[in-house]
VMD Tcl script that builds the backbone (N, CA, C; Angstrom):
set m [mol new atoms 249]
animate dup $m
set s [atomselect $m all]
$s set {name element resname resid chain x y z} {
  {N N UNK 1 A 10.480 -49.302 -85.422}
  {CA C UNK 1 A 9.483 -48.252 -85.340}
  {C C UNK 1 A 8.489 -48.448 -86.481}
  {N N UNK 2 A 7.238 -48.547 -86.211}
  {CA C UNK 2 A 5.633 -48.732 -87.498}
  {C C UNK 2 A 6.350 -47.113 -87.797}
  {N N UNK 3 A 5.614 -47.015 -89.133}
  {CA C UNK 3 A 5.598 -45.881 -89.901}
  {C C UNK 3 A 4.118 -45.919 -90.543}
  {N N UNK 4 A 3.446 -44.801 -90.635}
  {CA C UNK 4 A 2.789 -44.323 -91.338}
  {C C UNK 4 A 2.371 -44.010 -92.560}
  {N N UNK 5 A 1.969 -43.962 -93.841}
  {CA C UNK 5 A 1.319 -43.296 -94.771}
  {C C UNK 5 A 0.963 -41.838 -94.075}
  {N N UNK 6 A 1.184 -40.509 -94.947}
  {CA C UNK 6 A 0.929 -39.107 -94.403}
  {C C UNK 6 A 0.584 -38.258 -96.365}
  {N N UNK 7 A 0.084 -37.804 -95.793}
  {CA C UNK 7 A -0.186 -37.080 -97.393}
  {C C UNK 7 A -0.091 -35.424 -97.196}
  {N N UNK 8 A 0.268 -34.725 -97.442}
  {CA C UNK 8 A 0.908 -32.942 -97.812}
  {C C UNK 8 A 1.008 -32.597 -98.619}
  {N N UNK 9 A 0.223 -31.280 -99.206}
  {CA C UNK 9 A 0.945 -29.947 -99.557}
  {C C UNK 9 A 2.038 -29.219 -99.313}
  {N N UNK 10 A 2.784 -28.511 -99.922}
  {CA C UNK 10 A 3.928 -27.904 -100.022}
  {C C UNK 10 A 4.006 -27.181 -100.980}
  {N N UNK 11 A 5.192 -25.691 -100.921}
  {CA C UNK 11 A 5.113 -24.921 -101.804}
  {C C UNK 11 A 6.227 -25.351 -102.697}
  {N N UNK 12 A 6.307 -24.819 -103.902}
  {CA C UNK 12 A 7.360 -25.998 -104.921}
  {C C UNK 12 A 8.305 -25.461 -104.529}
  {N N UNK 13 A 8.775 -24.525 -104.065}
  {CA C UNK 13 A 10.007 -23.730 -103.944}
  {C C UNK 13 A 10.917 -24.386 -102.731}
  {N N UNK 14 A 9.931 -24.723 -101.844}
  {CA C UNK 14 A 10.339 -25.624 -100.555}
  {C C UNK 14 A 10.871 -27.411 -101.039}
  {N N UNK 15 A 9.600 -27.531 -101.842}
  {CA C UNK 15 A 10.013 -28.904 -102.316}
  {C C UNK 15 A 11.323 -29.421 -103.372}
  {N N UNK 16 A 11.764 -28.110 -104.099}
  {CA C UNK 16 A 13.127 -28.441 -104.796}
  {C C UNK 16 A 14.002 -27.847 -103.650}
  {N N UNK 17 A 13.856 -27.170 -102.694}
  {CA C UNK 17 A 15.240 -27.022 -101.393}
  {C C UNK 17 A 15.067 -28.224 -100.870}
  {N N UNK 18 A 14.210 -28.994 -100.817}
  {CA C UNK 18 A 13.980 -30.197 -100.182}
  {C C UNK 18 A 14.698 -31.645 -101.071}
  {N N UNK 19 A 14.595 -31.263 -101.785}
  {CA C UNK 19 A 15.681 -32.359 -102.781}
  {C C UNK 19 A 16.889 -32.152 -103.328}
  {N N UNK 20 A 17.016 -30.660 -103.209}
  {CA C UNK 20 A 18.411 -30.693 -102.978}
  {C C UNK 20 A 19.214 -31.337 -102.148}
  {N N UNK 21 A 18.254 -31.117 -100.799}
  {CA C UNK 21 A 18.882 -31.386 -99.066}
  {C C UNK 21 A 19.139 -33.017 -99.338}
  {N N UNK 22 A 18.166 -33.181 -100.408}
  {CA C UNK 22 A 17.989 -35.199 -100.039}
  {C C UNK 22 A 19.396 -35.193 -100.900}
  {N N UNK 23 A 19.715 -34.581 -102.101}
  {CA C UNK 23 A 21.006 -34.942 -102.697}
  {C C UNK 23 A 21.999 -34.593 -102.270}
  {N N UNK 24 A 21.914 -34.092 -101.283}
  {CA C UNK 24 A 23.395 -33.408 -101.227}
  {C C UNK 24 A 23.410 -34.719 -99.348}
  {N N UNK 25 A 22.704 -34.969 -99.006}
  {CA C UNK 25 A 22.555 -35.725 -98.070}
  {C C UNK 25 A 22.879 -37.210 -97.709}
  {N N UNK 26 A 22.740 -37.576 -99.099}
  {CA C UNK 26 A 22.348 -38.807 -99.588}
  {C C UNK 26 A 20.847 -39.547 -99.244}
  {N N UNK 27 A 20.297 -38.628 -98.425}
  {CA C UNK 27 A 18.450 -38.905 -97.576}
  {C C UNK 27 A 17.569 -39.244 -98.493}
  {N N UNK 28 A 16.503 -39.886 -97.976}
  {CA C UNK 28 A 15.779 -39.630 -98.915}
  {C C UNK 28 A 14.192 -38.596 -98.429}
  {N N UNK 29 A 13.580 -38.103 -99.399}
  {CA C UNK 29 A 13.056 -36.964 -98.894}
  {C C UNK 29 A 12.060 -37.295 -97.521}
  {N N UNK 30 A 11.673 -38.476 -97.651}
  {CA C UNK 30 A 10.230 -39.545 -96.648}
  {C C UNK 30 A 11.451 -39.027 -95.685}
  {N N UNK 31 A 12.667 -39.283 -95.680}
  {CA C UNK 31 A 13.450 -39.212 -94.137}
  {C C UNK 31 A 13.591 -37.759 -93.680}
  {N N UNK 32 A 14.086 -36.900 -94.565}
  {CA C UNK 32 A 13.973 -35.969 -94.320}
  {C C UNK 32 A 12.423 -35.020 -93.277}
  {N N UNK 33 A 11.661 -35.293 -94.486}
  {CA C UNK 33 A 10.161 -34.889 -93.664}
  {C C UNK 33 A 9.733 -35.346 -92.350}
  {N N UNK 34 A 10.513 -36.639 -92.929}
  {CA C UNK 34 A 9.634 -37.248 -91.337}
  {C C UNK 34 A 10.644 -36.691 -90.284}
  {N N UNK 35 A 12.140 -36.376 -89.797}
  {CA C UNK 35 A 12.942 -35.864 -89.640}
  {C C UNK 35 A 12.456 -34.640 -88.754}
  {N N UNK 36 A 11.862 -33.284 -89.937}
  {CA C UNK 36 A 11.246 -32.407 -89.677}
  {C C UNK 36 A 10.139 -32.357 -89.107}
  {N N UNK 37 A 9.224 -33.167 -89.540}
  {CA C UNK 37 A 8.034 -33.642 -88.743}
  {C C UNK 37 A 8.215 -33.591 -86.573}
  {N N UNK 38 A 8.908 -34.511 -86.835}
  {CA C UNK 38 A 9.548 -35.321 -85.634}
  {C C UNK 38 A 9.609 -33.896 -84.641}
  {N N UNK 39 A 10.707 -32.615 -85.572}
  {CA C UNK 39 A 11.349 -31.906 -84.580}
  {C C UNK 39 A 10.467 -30.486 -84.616}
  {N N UNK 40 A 9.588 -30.481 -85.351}
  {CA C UNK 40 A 8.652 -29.668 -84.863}
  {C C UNK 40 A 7.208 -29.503 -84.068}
  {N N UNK 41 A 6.715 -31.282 -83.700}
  {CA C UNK 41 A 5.974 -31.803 -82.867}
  {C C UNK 41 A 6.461 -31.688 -81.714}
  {N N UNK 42 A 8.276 -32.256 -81.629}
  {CA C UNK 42 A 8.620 -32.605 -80.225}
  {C C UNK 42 A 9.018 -30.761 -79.459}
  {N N UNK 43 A 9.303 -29.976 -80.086}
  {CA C UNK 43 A 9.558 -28.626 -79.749}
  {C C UNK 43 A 8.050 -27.948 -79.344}
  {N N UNK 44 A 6.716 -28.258 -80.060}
  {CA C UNK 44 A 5.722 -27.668 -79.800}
  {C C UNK 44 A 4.866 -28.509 -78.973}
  {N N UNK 45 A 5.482 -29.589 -78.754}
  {CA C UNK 45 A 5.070 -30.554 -77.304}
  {C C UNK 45 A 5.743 -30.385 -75.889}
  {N N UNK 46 A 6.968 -29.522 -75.942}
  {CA C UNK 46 A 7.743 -29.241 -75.159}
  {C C UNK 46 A 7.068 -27.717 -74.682}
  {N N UNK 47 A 7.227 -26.771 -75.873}
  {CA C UNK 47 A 6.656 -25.535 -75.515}
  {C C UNK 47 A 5.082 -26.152 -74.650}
  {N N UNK 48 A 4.496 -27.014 -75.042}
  {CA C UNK 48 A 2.986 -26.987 -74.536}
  {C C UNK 48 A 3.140 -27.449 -72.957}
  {N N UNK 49 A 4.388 -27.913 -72.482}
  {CA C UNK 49 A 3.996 -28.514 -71.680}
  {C C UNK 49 A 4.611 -27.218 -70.661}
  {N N UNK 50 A 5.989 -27.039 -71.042}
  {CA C UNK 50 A 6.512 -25.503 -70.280}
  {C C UNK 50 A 5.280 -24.695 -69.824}
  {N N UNK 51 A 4.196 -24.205 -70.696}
  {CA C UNK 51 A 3.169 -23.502 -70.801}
  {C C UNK 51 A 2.342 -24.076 -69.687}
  {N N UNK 52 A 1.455 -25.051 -69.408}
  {CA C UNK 52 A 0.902 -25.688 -68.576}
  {C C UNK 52 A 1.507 -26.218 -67.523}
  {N N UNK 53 A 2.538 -25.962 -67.457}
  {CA C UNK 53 A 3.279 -26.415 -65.849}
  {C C UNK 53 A 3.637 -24.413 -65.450}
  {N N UNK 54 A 3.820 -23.814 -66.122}
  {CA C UNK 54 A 3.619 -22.422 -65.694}
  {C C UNK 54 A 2.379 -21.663 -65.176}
  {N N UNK 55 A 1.447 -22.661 -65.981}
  {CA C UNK 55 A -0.399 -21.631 -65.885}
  {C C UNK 55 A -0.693 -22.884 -65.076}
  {N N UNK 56 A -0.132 -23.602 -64.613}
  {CA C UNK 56 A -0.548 -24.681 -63.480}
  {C C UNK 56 A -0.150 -23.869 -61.710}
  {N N UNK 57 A 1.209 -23.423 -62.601}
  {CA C UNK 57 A 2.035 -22.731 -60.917}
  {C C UNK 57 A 1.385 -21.399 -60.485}
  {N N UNK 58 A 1.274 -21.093 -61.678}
  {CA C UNK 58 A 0.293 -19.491 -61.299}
  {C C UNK 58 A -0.680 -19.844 -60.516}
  {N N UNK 59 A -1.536 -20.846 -61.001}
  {CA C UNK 59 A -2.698 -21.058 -60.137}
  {C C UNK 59 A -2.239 -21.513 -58.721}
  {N N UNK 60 A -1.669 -22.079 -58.161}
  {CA C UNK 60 A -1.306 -22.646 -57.066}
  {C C UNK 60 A -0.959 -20.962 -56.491}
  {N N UNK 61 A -0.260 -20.403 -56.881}
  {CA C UNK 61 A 0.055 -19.044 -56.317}
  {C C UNK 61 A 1.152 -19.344 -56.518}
  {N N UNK 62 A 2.025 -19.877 -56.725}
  {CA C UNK 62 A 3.575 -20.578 -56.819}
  {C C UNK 62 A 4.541 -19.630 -57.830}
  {N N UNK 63 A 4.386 -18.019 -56.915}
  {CA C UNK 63 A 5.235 -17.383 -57.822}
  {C C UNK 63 A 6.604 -16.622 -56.518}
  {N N UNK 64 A 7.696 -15.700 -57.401}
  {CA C UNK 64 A 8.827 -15.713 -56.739}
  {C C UNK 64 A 8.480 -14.348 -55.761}
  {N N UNK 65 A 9.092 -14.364 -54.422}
  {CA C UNK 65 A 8.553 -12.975 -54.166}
  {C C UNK 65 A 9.333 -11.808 -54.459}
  {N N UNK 66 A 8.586 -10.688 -54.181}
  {CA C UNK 66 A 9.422 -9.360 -54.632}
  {C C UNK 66 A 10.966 -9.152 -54.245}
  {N N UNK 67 A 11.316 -9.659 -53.569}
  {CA C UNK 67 A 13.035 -9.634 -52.414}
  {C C UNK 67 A 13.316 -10.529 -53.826}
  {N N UNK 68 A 13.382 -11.884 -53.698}
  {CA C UNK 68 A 14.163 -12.892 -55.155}
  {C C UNK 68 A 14.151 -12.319 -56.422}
  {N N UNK 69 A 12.728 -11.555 -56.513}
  {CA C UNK 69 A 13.094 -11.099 -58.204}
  {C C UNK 69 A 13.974 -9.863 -57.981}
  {N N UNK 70 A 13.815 -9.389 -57.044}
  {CA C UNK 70 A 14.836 -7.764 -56.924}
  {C C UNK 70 A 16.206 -8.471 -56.728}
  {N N UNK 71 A 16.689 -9.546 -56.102}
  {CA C UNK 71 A 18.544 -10.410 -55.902}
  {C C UNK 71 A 18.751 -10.617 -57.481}
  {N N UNK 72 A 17.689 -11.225 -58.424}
  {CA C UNK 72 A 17.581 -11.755 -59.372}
  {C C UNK 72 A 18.730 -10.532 -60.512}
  {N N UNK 73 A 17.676 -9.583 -60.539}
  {CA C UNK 73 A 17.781 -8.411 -61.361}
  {C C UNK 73 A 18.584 -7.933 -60.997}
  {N N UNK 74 A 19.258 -7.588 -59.387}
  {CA C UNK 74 A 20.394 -7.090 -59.047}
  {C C UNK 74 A 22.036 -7.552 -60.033}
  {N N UNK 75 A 21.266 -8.842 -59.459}
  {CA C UNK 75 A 22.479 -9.926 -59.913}
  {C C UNK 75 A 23.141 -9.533 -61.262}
  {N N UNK 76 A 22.201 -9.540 -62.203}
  {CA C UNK 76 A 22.180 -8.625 -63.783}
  {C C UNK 76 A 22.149 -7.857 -63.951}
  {N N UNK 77 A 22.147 -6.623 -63.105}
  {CA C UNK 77 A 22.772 -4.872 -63.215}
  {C C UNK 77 A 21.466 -4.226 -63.409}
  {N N UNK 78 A 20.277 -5.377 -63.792}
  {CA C UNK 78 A 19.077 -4.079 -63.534}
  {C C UNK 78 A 18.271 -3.638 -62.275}
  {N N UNK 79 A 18.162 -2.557 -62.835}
  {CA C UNK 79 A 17.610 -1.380 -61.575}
  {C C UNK 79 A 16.164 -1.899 -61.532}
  {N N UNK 80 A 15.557 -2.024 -60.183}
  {CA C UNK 80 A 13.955 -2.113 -60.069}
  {C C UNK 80 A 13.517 -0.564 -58.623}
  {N N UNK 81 A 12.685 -0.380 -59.188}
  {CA C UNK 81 A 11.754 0.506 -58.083}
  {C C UNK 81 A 11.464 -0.430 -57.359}
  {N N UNK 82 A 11.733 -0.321 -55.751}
  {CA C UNK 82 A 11.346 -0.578 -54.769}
  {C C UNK 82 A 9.681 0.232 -54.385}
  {N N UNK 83 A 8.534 0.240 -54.341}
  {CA C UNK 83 A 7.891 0.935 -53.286}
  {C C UNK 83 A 7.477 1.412 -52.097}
}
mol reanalyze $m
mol bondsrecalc $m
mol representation Tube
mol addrep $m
């Protein structure tokens, strides 16, 4: 895997929990960050895509009808108003 050069700010308070983590780890902090890096891109690349395959289905009309969400909620003990 190429690696990068990255340059950051941080608050110091974060950065000595952060070397603790590397000592008590044996890590070193570049692994760590990048680590963190990694798993908060791939979670807010995941949320982005959940998001746009949802506001994709809306548009299509591609939603559940009133009978499935009422089996749904049944299923789980909640009550819905019928009209």
């Amino acid at each position: 895997m190429e690696t990068v050069p990255v340059s950051g700010r941080i608050d110091k308070k974060i950065s000595e929990k952060l070397d603790a983590l590397a000592r008590s780890t044996a890590r070193s902090r570049s692994f760590l960050i990048a680590e963190a890096v990694k798993a908060y891109v791939d979670d807010q690349a995941w949320q982005i895509e959940a998001i746009e395959s949802g506001v994709a289905a809306a548009n299509r009309g591609d939603f559940a009808s009133d009978e499935k969400v009422a089996r749904t909620f049944a299923k789980y003990g909640v009550k819905t108003d019928e009209a």
